[in-house]
C-alpha positions as protocol buffer text, in pm:
chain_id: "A"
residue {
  index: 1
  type: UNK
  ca { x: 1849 y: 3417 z: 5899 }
}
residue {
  index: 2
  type: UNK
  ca { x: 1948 y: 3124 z: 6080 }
}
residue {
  index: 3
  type: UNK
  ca { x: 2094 y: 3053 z: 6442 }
}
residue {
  index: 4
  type: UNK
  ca { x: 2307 y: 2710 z: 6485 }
}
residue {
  index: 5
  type: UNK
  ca { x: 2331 y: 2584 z: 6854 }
}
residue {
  index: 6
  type: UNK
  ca { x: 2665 y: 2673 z: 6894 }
}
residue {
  index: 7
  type: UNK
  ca { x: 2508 y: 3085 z: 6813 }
}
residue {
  index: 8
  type: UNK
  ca { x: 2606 y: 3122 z: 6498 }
}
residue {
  index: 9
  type: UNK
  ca { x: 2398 y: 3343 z: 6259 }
}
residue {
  index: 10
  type: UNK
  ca { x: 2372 y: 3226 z: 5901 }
}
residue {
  index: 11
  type: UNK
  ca { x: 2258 y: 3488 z: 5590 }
}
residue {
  index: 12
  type: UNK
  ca { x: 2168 y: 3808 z: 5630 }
}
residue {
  index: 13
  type: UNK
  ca { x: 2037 y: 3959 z: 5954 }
}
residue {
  index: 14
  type: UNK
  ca { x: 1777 y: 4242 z: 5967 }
}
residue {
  index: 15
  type: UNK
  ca { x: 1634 y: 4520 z: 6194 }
}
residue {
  index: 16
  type: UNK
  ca { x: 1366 y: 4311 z: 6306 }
}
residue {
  index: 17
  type: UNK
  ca { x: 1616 y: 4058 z: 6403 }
}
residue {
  index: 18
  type: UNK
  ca { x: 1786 y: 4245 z: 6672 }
}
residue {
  index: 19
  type: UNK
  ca { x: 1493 y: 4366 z: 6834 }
}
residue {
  index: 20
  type: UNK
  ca { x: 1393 y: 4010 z: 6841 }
}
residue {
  index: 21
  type: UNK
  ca { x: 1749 y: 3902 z: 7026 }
}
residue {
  index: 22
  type: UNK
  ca { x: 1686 y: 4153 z: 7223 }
}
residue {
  index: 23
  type: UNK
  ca { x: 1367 y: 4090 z: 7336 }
}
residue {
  index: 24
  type: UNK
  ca { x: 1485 y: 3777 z: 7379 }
}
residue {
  index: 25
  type: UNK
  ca { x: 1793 y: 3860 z: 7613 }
}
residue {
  index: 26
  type: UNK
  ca { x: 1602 y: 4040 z: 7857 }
}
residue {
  index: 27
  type: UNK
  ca { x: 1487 y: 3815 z: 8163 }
}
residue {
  index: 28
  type: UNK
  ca { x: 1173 y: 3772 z: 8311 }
}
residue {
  index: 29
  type: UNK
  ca { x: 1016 y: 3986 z: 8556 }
}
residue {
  index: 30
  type: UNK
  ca { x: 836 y: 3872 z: 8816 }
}
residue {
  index: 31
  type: UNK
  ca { x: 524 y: 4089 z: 9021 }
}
residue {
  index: 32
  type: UNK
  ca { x: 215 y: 4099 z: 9226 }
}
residue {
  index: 33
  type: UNK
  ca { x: -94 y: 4133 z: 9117 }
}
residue {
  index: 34
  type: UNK
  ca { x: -424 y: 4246 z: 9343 }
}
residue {
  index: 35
  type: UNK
  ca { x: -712 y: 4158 z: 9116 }
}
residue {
  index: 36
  type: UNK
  ca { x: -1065 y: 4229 z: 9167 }
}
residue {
  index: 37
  type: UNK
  ca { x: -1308 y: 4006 z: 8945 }
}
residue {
  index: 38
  type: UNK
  ca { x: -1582 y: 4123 z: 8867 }
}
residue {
  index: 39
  type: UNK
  ca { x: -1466 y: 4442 z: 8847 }
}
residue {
  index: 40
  type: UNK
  ca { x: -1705 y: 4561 z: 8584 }
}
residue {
  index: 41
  type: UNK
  ca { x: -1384 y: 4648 z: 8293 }
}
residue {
  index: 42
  type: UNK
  ca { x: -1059 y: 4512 z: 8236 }
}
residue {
  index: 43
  type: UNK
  ca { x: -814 y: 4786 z: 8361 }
}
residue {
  index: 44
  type: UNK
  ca { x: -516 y: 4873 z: 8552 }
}
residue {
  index: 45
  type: UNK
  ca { x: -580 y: 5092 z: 8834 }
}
residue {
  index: 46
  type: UNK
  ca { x: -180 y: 5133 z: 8940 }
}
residue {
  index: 47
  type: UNK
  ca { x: 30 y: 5078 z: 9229 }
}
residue {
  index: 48
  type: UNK
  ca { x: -107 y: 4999 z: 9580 }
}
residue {
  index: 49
  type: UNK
  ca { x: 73 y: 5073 z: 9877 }
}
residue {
  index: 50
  type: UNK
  ca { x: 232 y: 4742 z: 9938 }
}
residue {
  index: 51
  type: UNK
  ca { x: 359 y: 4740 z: 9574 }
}
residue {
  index: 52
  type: UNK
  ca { x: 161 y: 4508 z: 9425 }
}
residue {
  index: 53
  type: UNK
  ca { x: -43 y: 4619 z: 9097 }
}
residue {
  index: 54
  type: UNK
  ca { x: -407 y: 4650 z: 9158 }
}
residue {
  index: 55
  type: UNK
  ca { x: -619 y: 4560 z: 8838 }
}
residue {
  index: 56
  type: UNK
  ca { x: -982 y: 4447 z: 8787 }
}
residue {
  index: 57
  type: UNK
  ca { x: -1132 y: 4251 z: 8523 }
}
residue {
  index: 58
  type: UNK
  ca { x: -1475 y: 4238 z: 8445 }
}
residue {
  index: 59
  type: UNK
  ca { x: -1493 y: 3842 z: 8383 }
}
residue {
  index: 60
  type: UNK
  ca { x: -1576 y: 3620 z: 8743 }
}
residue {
  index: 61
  type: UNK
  ca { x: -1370 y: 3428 z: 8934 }
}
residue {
  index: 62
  type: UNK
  ca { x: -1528 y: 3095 z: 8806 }
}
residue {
  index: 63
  type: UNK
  ca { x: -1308 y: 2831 z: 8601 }
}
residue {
  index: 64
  type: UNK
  ca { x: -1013 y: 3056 z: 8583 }
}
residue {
  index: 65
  type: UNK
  ca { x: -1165 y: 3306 z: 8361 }
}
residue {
  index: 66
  type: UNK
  ca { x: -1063 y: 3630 z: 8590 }
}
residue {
  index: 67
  type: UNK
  ca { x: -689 y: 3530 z: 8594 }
}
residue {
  index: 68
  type: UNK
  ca { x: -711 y: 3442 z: 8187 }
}
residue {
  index: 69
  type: UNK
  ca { x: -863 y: 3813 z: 8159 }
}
residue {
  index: 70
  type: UNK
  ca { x: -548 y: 3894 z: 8396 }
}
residue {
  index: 71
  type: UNK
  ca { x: -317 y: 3723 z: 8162 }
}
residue {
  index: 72
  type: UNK
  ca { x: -494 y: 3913 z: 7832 }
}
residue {
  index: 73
  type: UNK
  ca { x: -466 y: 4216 z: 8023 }
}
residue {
  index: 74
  type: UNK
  ca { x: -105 y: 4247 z: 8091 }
}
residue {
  index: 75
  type: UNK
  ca { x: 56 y: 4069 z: 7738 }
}
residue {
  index: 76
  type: UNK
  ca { x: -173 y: 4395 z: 7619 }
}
residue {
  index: 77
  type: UNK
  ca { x: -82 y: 4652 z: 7833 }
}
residue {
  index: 78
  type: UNK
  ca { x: 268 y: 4585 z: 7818 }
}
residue {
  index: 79
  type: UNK
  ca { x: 251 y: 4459 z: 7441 }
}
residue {
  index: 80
  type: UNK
  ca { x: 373 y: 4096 z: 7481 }
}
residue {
  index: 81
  type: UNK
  ca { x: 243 y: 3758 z: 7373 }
}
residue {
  index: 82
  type: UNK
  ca { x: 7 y: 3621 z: 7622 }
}
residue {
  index: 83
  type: UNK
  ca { x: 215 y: 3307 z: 7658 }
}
residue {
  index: 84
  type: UNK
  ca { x: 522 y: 3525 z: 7739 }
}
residue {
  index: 85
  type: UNK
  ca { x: 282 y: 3616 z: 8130 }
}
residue {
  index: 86
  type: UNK
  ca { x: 245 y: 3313 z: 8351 }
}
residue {
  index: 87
  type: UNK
  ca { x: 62 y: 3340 z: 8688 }
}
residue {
  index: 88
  type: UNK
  ca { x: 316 y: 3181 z: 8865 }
}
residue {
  index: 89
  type: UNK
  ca { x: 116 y: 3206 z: 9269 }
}
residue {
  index: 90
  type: UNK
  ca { x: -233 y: 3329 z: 9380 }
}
residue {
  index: 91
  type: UNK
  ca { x: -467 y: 3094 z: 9145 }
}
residue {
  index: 92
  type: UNK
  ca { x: -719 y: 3102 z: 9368 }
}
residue {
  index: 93
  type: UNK
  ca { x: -694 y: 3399 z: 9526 }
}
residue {
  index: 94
  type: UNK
  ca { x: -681 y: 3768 z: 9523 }
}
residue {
  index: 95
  type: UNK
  ca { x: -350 y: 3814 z: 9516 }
}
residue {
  index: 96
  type: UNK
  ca { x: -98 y: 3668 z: 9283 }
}
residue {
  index: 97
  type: UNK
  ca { x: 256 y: 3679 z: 9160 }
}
residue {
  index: 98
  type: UNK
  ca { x: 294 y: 3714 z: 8772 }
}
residue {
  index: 99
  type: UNK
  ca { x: 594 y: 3672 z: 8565 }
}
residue {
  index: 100
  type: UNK
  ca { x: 639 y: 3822 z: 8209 }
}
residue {
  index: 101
  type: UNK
  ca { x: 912 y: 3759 z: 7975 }
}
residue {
  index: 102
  type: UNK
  ca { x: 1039 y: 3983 z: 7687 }
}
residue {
  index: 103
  type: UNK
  ca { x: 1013 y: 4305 z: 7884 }
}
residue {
  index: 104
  type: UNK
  ca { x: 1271 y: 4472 z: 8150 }
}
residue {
  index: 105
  type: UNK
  ca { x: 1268 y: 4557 z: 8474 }
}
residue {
  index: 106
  type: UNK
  ca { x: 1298 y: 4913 z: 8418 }
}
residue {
  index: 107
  type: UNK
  ca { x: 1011 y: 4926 z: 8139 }
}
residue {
  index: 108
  type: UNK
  ca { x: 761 y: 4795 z: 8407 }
}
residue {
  index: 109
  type: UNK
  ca { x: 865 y: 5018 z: 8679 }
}
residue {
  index: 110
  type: UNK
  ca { x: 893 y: 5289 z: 8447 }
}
residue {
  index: 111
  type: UNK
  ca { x: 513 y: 5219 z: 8320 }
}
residue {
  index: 112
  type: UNK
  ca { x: 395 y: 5147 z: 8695 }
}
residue {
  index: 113
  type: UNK
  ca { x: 586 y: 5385 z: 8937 }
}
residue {
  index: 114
  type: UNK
  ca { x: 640 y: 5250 z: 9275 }
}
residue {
  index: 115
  type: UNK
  ca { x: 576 y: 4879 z: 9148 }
}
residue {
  index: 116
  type: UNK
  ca { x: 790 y: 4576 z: 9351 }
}
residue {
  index: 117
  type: UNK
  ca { x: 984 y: 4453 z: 9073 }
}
């Protein structure tokens, strides 16, 4: 299957095509994070009571490598690429705002009740 600019589809289309375009359709979805390096496991503890997701990772806070464990963290949890999660805020500290394409609105806050979506 092929799709011309103009959105066209050329030859035959399959299953795995549509769940593709719709993956694709859905916007992105944007979040806080709390993270706690150093947390001893990579995890997702839920919801805290401003909204924000609290998670922990076990890697430190040193060249970046507790927000990559972030990133690895959520494209698992919520079974996306990692390059479809961007830390879009919060670099450097412990709170940040993460964005995830390919996933809903309503699949996050249905996996995370009481999440800020």
């Amino acid at each position: 299957m092929a799709i011309l600019p103009n959105g066209t589809i050329i030859g035959s289309v399959t299953e795995s095509d549509f769940r593709f375009a719709d993956r694709m359709h859905r916007s992105e979805v944007r979040f806080g994070v709390r993270l706690t390096p150093r947390g001893g496991v990579d995890r997702v503890d839920g919801v805290n009571d401003e909204g924000a997701l609290q998670a922990r990772v076990a890697a430190p806070p040193v060249g970046g490598a507790a927000n990559t464990a972030l990133i690895r963290l959520l494209a698992d949890e919520l079974d996306v690429s990692r390059s479809a999660v961007r830390l879009v805020a919060g670099a450097s500290g412990r709170h940040k705002l993460v964005v995830v394409e390919g996933v809903s609105a309503e699949e996050i806050a249905a996996r995370w009740p009481g999440l800020k979506v």
